[in-house]
C-alpha positions as CSV (number, residue, x, y, z in Angstrom):
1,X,-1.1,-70.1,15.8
2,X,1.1,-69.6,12.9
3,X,-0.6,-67.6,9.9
4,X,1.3,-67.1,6.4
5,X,-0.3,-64.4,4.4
6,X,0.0,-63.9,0.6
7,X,-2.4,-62.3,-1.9
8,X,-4.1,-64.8,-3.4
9,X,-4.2,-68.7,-4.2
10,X,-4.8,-69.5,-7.9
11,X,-5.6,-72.4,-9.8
12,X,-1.3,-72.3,-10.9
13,X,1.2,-71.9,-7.9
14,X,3.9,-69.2,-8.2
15,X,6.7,-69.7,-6.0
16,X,5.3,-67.4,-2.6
17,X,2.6,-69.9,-2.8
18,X,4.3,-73.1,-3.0
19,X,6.5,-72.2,-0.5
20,X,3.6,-70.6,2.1
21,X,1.8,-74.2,1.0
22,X,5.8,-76.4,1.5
23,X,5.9,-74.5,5.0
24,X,2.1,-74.8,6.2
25,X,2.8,-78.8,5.6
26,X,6.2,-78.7,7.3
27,X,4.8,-77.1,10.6
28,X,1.8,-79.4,10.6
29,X,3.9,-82.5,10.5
30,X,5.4,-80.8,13.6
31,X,2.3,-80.7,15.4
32,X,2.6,-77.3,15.1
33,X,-1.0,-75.0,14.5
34,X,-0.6,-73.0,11.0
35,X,-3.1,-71.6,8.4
36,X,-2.3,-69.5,5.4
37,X,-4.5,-66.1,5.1
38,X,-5.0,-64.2,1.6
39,X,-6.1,-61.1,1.3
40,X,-8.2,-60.9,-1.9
41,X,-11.2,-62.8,-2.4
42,X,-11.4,-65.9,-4.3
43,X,-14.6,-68.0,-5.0
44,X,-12.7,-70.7,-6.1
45,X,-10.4,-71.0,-2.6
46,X,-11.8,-74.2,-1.8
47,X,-11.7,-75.6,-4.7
48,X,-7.8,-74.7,-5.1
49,X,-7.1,-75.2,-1.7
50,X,-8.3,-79.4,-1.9
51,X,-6.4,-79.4,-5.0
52,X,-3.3,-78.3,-3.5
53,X,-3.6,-80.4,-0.4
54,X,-4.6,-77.7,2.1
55,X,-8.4,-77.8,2.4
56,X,-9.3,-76.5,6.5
57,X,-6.1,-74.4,6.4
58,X,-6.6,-71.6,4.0
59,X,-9.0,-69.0,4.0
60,X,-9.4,-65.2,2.7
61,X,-10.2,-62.2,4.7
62,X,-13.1,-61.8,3.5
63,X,-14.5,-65.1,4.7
64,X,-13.1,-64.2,8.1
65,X,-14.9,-61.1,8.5
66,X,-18.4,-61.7,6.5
């Protein structure tokens, strides 16, 4: 498993996350497991994360630990 961490995922994309979001894309279209961890908390992850394409594959630390 492959994990690309950033700070957070925003309703706008600045270039760390377009690229985490370009490379989590690239290694799933080579079969490859990836997922892209933030570290601050964001109640609107799921909601950014289908807009961007990437719903199942992102999630914060704090939903990992709660």
């Amino acid at each position: 498993m492959n994990y690309f961490i950033g700070q957070n995922l925003g309703d706008r994309l600045t270039g760390i996350e377009k690229a985490q979001l370009n490379r989590l894309k690239l290694f799933e279209s080579k079969k490859l497991k990836a997922k892209c961890v933030y570290t601050e908390y964001s109640g609107r992850l799921h909601e950014h994360t289908t807009r961007f394409g990437a719903t199942d594959n992102c999630f914060t630390m704090y939903d990992f630990f709660r």
